[in-house]
N, CA and C atoms as a LAMMPS dump frame, in Angstrom:
ITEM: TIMESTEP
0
ITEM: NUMBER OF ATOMS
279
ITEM: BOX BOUNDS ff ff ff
-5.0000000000000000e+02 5.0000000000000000e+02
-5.0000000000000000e+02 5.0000000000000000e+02
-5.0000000000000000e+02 5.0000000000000000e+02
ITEM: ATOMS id mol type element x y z
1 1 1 N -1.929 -62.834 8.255
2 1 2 C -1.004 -61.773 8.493
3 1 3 C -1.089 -60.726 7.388
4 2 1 N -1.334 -60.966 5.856
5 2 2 C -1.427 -60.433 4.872
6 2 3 C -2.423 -59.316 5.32
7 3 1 N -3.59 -59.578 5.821
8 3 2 C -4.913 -58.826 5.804
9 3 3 C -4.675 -57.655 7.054
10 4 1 N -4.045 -57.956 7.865
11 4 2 C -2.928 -57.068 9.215
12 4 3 C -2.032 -56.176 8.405
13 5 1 N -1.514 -56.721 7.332
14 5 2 C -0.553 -55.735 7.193
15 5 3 C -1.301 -54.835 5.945
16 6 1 N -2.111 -55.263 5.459
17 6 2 C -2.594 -54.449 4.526
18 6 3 C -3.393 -53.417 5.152
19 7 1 N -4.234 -53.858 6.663
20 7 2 C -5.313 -52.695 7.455
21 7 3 C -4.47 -51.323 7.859
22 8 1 N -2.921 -51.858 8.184
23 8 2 C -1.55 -51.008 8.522
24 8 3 C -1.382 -50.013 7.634
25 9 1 N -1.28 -50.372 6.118
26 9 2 C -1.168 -49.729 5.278
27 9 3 C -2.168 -48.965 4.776
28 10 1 N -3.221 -49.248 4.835
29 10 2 C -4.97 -48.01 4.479
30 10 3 C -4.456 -47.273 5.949
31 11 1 N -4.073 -47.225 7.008
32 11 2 C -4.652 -46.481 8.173
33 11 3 C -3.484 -45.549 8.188
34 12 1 N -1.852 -46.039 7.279
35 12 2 C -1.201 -44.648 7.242
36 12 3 C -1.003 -44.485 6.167
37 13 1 N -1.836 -44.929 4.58
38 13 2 C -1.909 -44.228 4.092
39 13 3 C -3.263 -42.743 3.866
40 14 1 N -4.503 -43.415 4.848
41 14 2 C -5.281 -42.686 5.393
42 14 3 C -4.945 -41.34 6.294
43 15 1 N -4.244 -41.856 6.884
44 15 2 C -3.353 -40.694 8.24
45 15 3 C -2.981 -39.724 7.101
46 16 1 N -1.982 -39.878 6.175
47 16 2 C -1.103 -39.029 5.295
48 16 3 C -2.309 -38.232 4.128
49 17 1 N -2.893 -39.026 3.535
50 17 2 C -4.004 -38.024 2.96
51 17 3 C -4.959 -37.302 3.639
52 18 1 N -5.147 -37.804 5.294
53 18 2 C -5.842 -36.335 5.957
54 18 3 C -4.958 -35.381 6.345
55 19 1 N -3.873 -35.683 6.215
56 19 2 C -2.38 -34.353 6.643
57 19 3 C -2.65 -33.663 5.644
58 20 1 N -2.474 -34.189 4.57
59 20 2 C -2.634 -33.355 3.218
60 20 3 C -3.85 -32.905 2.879
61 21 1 N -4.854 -33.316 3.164
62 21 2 C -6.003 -32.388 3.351
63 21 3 C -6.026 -31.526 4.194
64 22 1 N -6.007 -32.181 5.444
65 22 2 C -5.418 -30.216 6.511
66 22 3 C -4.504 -29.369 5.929
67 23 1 N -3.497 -29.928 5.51
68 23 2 C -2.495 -28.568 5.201
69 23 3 C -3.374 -28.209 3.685
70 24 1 N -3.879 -28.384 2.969
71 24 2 C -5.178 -27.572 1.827
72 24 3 C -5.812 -27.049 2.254
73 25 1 N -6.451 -27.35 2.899
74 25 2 C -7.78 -26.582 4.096
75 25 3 C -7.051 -25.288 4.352
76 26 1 N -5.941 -25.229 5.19
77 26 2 C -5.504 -24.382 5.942
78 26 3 C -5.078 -23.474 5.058
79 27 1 N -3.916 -23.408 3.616
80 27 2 C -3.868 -23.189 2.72
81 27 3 C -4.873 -22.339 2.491
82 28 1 N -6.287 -23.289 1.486
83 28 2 C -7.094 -22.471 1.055
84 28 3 C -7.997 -21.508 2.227
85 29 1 N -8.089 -22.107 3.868
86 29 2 C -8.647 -21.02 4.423
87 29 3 C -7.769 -19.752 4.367
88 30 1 N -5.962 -19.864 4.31
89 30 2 C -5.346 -18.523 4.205
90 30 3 C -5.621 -17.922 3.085
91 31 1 N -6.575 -18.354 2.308
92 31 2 C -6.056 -17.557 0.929
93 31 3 C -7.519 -16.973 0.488
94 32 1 N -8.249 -17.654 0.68
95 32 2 C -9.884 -17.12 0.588
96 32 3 C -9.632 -15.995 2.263
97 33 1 N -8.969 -15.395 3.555
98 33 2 C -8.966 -14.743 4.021
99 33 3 C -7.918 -13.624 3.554
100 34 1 N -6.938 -13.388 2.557
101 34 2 C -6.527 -12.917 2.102
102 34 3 C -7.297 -12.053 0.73
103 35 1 N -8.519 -12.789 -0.244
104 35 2 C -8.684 -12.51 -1.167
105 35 3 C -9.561 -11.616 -0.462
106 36 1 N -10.427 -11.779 0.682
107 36 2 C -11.274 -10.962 1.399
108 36 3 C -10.965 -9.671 1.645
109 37 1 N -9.637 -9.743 2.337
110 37 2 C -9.189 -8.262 2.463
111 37 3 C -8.893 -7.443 1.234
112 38 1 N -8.45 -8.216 0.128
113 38 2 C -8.434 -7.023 -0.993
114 38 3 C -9.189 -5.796 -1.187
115 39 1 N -10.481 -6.003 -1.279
116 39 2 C -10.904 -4.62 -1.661
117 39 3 C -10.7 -3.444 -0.351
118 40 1 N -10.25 -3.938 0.977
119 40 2 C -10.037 -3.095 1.919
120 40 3 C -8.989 -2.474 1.381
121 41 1 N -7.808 -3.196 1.05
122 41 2 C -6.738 -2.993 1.024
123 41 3 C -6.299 -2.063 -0.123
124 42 1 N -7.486 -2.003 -1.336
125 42 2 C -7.182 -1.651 -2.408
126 42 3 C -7.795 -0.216 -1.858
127 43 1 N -8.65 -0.307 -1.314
128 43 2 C -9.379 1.401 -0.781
129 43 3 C -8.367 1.894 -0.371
130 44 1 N -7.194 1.16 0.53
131 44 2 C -5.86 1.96 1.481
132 44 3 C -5.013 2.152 0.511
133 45 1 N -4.811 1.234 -0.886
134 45 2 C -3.828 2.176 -1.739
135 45 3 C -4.421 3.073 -2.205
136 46 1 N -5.568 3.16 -2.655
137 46 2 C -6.145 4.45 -3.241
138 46 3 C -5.725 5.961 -2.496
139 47 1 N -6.101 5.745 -1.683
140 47 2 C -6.161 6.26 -0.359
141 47 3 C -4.411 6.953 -0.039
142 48 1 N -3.663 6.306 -0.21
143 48 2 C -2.44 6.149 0.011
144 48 3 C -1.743 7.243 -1.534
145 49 1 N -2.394 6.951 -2.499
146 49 2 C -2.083 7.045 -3.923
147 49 3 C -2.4 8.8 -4.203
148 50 1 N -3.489 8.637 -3.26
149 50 2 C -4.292 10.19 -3.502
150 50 3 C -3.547 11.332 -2.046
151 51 1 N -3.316 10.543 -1.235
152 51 2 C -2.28 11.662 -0.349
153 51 3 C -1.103 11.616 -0.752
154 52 1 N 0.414 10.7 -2.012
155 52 2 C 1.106 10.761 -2.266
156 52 3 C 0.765 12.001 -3.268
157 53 1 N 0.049 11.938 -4.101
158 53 2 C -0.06 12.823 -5.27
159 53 3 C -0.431 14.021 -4.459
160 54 1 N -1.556 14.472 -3.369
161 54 2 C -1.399 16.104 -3.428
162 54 3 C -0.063 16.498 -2.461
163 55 1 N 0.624 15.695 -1.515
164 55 2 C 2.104 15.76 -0.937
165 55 3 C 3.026 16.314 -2.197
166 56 1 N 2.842 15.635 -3.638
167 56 2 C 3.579 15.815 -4.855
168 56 3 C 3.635 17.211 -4.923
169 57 1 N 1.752 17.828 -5.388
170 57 2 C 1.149 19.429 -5.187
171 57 3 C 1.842 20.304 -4.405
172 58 1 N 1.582 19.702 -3.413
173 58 2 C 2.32 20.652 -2.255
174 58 3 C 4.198 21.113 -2.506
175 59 1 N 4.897 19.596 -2.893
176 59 2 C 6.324 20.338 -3.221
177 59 3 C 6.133 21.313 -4.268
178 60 1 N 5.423 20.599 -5.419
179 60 2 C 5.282 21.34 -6.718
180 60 3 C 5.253 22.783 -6.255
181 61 1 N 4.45 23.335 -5.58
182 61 2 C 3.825 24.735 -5.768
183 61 3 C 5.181 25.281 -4.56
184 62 1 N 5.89 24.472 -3.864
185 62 2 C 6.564 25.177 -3.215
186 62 3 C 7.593 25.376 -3.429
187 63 1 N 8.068 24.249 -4.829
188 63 2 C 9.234 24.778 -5.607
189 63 3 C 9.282 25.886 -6.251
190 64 1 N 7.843 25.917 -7.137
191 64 2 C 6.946 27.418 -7.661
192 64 3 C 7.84 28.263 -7.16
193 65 1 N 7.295 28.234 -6.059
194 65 2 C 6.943 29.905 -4.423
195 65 3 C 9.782 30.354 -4.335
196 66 1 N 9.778 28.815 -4.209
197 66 2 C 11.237 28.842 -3.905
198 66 3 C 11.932 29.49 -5.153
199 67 1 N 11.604 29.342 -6.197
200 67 2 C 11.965 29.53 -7.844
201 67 3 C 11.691 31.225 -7.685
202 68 1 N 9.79 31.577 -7.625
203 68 2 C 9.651 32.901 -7.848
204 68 3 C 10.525 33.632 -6.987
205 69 1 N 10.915 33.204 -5.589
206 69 2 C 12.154 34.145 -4.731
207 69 3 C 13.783 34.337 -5.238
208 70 1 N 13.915 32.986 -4.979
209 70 2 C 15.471 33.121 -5.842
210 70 3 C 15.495 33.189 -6.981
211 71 1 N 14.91 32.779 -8.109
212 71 2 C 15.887 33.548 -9.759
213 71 3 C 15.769 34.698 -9.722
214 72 1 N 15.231 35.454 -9.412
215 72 2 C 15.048 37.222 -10.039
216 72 3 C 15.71 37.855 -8.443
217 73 1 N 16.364 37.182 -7.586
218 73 2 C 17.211 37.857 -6.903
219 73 3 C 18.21 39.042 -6.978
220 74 1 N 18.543 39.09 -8.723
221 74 2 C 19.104 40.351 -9.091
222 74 3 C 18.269 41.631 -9.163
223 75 1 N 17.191 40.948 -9.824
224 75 2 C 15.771 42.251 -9.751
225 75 3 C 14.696 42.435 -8.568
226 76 1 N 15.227 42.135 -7.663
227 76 2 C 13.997 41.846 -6.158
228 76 3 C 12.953 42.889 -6.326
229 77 1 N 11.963 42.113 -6.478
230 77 2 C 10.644 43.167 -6.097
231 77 3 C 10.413 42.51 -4.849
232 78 1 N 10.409 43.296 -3.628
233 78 2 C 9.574 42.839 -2.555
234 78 3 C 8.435 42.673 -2.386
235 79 1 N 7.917 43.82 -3.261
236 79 2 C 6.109 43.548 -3.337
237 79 3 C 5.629 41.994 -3.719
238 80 1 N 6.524 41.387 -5.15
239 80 2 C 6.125 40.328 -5.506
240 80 3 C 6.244 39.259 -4.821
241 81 1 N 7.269 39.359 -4.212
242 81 2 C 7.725 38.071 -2.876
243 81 3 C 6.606 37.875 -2.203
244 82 1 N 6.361 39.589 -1.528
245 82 2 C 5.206 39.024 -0.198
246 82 3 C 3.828 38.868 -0.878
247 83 1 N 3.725 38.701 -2.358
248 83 2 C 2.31 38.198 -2.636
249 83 3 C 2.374 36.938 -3.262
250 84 1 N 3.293 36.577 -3.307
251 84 2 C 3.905 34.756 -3.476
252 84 3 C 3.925 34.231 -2.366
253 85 1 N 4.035 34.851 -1.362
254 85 2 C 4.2 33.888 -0.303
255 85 3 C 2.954 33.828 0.767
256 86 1 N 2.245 34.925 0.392
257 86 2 C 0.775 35.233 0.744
258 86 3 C -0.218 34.314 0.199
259 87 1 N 0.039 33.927 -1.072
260 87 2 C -0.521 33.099 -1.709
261 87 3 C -0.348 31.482 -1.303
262 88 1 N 0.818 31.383 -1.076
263 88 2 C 1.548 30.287 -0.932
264 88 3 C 1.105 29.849 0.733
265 89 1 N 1.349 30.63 1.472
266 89 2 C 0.243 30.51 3.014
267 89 3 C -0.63 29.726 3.21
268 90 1 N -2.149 30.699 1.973
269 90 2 C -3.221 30.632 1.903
270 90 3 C -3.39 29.531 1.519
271 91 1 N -2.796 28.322 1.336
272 91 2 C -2.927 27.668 0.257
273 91 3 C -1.956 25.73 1.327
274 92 1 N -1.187 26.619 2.436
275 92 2 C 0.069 25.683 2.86
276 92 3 C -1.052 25.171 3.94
277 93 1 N -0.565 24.344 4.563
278 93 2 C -0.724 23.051 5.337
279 93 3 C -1.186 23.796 6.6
């Protein structure tokens, strides 16, 4: 009976260390398919990094364009407006 109950015991402690090898497997297959995508992913922040920054440009120069109209509202040159904003056009989206 000894040798029965001991075959019992290799076959679930066998069962339980191939569970735990599947769930590693599966594990390390998620994670070696994760490390893969990095450099994609790192191109899309770049990517991401470099249209946040000229979006930045774009307010920047249109705070510029908003600034050169309104402060000197006491002294309006019209000429200067419409070549700020001529500029500012040439230049917009």
């Amino acid at each position: 009976m000894q040798a029965g109950s001991d075959m019992e015991t290799l076959k679930t402690r066998a069962r339980a260390v191939g569970h735990a090898l599947g769930e590693r497997r599966a594990r390390a297959t998620w994670a070696v398919a994760k490390v893969r995508e990095l450099p994609e992913r790192l191109k899309q922040l770049e990517r991401d990094v470099h249209e946040t920054r000229r979006l930045h440009q774009r307010v920047a120069e249109l705070t510029d364009v908003v600034a050169e109209i309104l402060v000197p509202a006491a002294d309006r040159d019209d000429e200067r407006i419409r070549a700020v904003l001529a500029k500012y056009n040439e230049n917009s989206f």
